[in-house]
C-alpha positions as CSV (number, residue, x, y, z in Angstrom):
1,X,26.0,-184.0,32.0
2,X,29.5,-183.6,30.8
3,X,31.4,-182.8,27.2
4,X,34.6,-184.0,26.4
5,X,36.7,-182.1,24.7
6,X,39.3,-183.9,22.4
7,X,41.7,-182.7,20.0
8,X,39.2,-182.4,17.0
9,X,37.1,-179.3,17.2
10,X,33.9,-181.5,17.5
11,X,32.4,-181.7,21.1
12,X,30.8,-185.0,22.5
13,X,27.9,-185.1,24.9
14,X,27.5,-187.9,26.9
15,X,25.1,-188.3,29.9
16,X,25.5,-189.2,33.2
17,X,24.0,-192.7,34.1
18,X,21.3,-191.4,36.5
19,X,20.1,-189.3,33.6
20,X,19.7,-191.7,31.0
21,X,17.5,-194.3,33.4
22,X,15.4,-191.3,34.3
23,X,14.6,-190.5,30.6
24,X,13.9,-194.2,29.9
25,X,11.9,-194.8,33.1
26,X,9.9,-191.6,31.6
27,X,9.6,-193.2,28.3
28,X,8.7,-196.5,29.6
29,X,6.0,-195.2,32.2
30,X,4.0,-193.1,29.5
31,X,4.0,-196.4,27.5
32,X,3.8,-198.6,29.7
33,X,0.8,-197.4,31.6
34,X,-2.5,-199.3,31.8
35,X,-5.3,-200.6,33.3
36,X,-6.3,-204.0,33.2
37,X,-9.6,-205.5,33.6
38,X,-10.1,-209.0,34.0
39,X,-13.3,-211.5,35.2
40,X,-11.6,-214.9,37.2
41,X,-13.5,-217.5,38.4
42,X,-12.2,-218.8,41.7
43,X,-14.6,-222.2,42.6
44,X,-17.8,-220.7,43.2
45,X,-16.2,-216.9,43.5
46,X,-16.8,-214.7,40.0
47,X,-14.8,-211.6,40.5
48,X,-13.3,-208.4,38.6
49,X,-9.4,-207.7,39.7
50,X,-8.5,-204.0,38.1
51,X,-5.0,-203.5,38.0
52,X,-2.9,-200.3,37.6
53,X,-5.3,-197.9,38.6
54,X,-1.9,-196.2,40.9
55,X,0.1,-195.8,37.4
56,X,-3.0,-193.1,37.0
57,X,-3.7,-191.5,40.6
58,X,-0.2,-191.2,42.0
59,X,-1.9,-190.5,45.8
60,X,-2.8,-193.6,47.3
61,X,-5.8,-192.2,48.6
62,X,-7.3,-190.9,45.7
63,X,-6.8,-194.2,43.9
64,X,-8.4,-196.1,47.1
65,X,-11.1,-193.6,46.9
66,X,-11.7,-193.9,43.0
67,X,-12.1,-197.5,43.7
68,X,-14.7,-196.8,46.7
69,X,-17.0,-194.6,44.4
70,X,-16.8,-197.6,41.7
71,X,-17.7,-200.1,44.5
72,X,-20.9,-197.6,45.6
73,X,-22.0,-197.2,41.8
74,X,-21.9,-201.0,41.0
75,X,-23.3,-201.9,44.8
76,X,-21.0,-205.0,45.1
77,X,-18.7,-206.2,47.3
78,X,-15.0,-205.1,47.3
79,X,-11.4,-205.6,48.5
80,X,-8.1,-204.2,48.1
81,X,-4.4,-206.1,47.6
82,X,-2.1,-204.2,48.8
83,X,0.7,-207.1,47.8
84,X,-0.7,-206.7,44.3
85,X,-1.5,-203.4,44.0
86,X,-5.3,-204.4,42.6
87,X,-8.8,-204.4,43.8
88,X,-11.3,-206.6,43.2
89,X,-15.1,-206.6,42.9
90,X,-17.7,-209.3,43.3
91,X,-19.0,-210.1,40.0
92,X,-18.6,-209.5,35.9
93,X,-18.4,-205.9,36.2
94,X,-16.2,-205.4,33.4
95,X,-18.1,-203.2,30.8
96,X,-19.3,-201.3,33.9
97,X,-15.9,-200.5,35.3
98,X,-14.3,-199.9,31.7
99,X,-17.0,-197.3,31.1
100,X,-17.2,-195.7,34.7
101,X,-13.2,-195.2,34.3
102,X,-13.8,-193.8,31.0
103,X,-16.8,-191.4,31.5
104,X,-16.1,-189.8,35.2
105,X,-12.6,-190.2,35.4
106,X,-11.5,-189.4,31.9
107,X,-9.2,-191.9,31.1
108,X,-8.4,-192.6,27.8
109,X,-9.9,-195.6,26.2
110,X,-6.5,-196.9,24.8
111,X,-5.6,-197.0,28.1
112,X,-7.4,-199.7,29.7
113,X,-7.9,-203.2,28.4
114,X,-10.6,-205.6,29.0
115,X,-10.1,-209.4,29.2
């Protein structure tokens, strides 16, 4: 942060570049952030991709492990992309995810979207 003072008794603020990237990669973030839910059809493979679960759950474990308890609860098949950040279930599991995320982690409906 720095004011420059000029000859007129009015003082300027101007902010450093590093601060005004941080405030808009704040900004951004909290807008930014969601979960998406999606069903894809690969040949004879039906699966549910959830991306942006580690926008929520900062710690990689915890997000790995939030994904784990889903897996238990809808007994299916899973696997993790660690090149695209997303996990992915066997089967439509969409409603059942949406509403897991919803009810025991307490993430906020507007949150997540469902295609």
């Amino acid at each position: 942060m720095s004011f420059s003072d000029e000859s007129s008794d009015t003082e300027e603020y101007t902010m450093d570049e590093s601060e005004n990237q941080d405030m808009s990669a704040d900004i951004l973030t909290d807008i930014d952030k969601k979960i998406i839910i999606k069903y894809l059809k690969d040949d004879r493979a039906h699966r549910t991709h959830i991306t942006g679960l580690n926008l929520f759950f900062e710690d990689e474990k915890e997000e790995k492990q939030i994904a784990k308890n889903i897996q238990k609860k809808l007994s299916t098949g899973y696997y993790y992309h660690s090149d695209k950040k997303s996990h992915s279930y066997n089967g439509d599991h969409r409603i059942k995810i949406n509403n897991i995320l919803i009810k025991d982690y307490n993430l906020p409906k507007d949150k997540i979207n469902v295609h």
